[in-house]
MIGUDO-98414 format. One record per residue (C-alpha): residue in one letter; x negated, y negated, z negated. Coordinates in steps of 0.25 Angstrom, whole numbers, plus 2048, in hexadecimal, padded with zeros to 3 digits. Each point is the difference from the previous one (the first is absolute). Example, Ala and Ser with C-alpha at 12.3 -4.5 7.8 and 13.67 -1.06 7.14 Angstrom:
! residues 2
 resn   X   Y   Z
    a 7CF 812 7E1
    s 7FA 7F2 802
! end
This chain:
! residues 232
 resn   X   Y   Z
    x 625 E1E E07
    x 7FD 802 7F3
    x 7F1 800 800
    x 801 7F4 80B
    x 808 7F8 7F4
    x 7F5 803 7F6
    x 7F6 7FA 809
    x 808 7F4 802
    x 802 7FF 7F3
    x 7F3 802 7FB
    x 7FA 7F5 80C
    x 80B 7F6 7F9
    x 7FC 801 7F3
    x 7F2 7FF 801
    x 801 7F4 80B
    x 80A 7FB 7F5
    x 7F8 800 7F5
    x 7F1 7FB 806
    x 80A 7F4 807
    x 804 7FC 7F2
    x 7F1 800 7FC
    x 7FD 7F9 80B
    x 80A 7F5 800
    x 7FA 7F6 7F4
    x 7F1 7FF 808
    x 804 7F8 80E
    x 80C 7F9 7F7
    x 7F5 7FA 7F7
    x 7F4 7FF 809
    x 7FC 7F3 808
    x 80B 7FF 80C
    x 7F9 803 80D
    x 7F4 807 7FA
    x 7FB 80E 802
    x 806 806 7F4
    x 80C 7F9 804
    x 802 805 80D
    x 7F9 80D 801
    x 808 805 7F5
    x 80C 7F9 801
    x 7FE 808 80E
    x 7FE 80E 7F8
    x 80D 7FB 7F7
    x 80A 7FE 80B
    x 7FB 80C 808
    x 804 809 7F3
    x 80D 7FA 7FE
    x 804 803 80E
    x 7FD 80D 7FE
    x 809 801 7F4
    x 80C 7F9 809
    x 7FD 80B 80A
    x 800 80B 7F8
    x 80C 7FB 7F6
    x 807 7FF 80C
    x 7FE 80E 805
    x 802 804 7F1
    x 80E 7FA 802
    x 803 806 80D
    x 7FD 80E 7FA
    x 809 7FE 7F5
    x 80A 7FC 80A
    x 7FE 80E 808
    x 802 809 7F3
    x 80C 7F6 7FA
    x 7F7 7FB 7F4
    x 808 7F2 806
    x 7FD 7F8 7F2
    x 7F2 802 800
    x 801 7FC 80F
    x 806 7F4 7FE
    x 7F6 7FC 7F5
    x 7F4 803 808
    x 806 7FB 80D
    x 803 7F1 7F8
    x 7F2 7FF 7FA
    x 7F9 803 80C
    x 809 7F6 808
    x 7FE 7F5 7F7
    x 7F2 802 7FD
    x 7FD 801 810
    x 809 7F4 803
    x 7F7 7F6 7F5
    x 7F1 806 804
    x 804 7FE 80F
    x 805 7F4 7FC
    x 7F2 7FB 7F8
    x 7F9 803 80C
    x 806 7FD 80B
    x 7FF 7F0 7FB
    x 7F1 801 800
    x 803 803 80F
    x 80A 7F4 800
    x 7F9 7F5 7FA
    x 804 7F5 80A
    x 80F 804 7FE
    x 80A 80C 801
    x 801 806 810
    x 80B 806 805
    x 7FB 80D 7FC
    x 7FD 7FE 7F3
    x 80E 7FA 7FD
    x 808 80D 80A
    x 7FA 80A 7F6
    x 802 7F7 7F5
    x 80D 801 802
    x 802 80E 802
    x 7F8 804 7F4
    x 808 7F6 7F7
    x 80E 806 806
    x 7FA 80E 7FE
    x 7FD 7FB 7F0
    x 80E 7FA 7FE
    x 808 80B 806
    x 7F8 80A 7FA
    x 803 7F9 7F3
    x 80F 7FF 803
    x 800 811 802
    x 7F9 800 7F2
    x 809 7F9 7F9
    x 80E 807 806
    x 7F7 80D 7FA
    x 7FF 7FC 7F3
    x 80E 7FA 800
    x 804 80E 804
    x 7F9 807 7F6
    x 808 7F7 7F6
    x 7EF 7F9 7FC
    x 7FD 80E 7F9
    x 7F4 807 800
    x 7F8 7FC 80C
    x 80C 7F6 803
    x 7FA 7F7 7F7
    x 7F4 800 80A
    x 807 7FE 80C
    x 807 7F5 7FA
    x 7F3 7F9 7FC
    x 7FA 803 80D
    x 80A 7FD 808
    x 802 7F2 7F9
    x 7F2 7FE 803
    x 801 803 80F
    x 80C 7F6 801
    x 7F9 7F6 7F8
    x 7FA 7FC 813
    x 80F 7FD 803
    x 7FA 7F0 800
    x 7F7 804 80A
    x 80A 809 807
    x 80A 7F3 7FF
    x 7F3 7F8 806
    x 7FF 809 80C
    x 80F 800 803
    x 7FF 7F1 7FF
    x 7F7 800 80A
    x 7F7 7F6 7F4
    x 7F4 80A 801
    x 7F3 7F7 800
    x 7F4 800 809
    x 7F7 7F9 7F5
    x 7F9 808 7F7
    x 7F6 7FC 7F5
    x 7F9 80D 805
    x 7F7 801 7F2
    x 80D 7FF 7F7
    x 805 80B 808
    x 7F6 809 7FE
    x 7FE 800 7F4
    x 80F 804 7FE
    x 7FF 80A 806
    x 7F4 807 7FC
    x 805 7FE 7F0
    x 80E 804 804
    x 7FA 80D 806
    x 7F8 801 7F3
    x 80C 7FD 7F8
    x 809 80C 809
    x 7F4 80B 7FE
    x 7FE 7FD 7F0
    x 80E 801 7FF
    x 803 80B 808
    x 7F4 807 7F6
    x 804 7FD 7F2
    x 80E 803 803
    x 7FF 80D 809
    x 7F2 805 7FF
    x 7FE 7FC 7EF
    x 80F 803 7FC
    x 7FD 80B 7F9
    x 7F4 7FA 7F9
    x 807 7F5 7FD
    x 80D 805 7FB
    x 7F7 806 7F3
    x 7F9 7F3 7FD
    x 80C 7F5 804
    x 80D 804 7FC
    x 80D 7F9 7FF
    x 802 7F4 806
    x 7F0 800 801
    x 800 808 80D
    x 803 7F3 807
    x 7F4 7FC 7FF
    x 7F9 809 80A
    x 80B 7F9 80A
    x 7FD 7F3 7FD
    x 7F2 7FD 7FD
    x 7FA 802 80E
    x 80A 7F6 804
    x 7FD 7F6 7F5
    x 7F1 803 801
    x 800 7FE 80F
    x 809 7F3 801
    x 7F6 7F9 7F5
    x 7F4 804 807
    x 808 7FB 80D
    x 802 7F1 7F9
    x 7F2 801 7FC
    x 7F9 802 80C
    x 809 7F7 808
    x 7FD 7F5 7F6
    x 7F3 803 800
    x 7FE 800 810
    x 809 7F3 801
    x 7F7 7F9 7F6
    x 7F3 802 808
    x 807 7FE 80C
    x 804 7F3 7FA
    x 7F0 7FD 7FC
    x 7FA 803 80E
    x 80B 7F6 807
    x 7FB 7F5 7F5
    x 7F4 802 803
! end
């Protein structure tokens, strides 16, 4: 058991870490092209390899009562997984969401939001000490889909998609989960010693502050020139 761990382990942080380099070349290379495509290709493949193995991470941890750990690994690679499917299934929905699309849509946002709702009860328990303090703040953020859980109980899920808008969100948002996930669990250490105080924030932060400008940018940038060809 122990050696198989290591291994997943090992496969997790190096897919982890070559994804994160990977990420910035298909976001900033000419949509469509080559670079774009085989290597967003080569991102999307290691990032579903550290869903896998974070999941199976959890799952150990589970087995040998390490049930913190589980239900940190467990959330991140549900979220993660839930916005890269997400990002790529509407490349394969362009001319609007199928049935399919919207069933597992569904479930994965359920699966998020209820998830959320364990992790806060959690933290609640633990009275926000110590590692409450992060199931609060992931828990908060898993709660944050009840307007698309509300959506899909209201029966108000919509067919039309702008397929490239949704993309791009979900490829940043993985981005955004990954960076995260990195500064805050595999950097702490690093940056407890250079960002003390209230400054160890920031590693929590800046990848979501980072990613959600870089998602207004590219948008803008994309609508413009959309905008240009139409006129012309």
């Amino acid at each position: 058991m122990e050696a198989i761990s290591k291994a997943l382990l090992m496969i997790h942080v190096v897919a982890g870490f070559t994804s994160l380099g990977i990420f910035w070349i298909p976001m900033f290379t000419r949509k469509g092209g080559i670079n774009h495509r085989k290597l967003g290709k080569v991102y999307v493949f290691l990032m579903w390899i550290v869903v896998i193995t974070a999941a199976l991470l959890s799952i150990k941890n589970v087995l040998i009562g390490r049930f913190i750990q589980a239900a940190f690994l467990g959330f991140l690679a549900l979220i993660t997984g839930n916005v890269l499917w997400s990002g790529m299934a509407m490349l394969r929905n362009k001319q609007g969401l199928s049935a399919r699309f919207q069933s597992i849509q569904r479930i994965l946002d359920f699966s998020v939001f209820l998830f959320g709702l364990v992790l806060v009860i959690y933290g609640i328990v633990l009275k926000g000490q110590g590692t409450g303090v992060l199931m609060l703040i992931f828990g908060i953020l898993g709660m944050s889909d009840f307007p698309k859980v509300r959506a899909h109980l209201q029966g108000k899920s919509s067919t039309s998609v702008n397929w490239f808008d949704g993309h791009l969100d979900g490829m940043i948002t993985s981005g955004i989960a990954a960076y995260t996930a990195f500064f805050v669990f595999g950097g702490r250490q690093f940056f407890e010693g250079w960002l003390p105080g209230y400054w160890a924030i920031i590693p929590w932060v800046a990848p979501t502050v980072i990613g959600m400008i870089s998602m207004r940018y590219l948008k803008a940038y994309y609508a413009t020139r959309r905008g240009a060809k139409s006129v012309g």
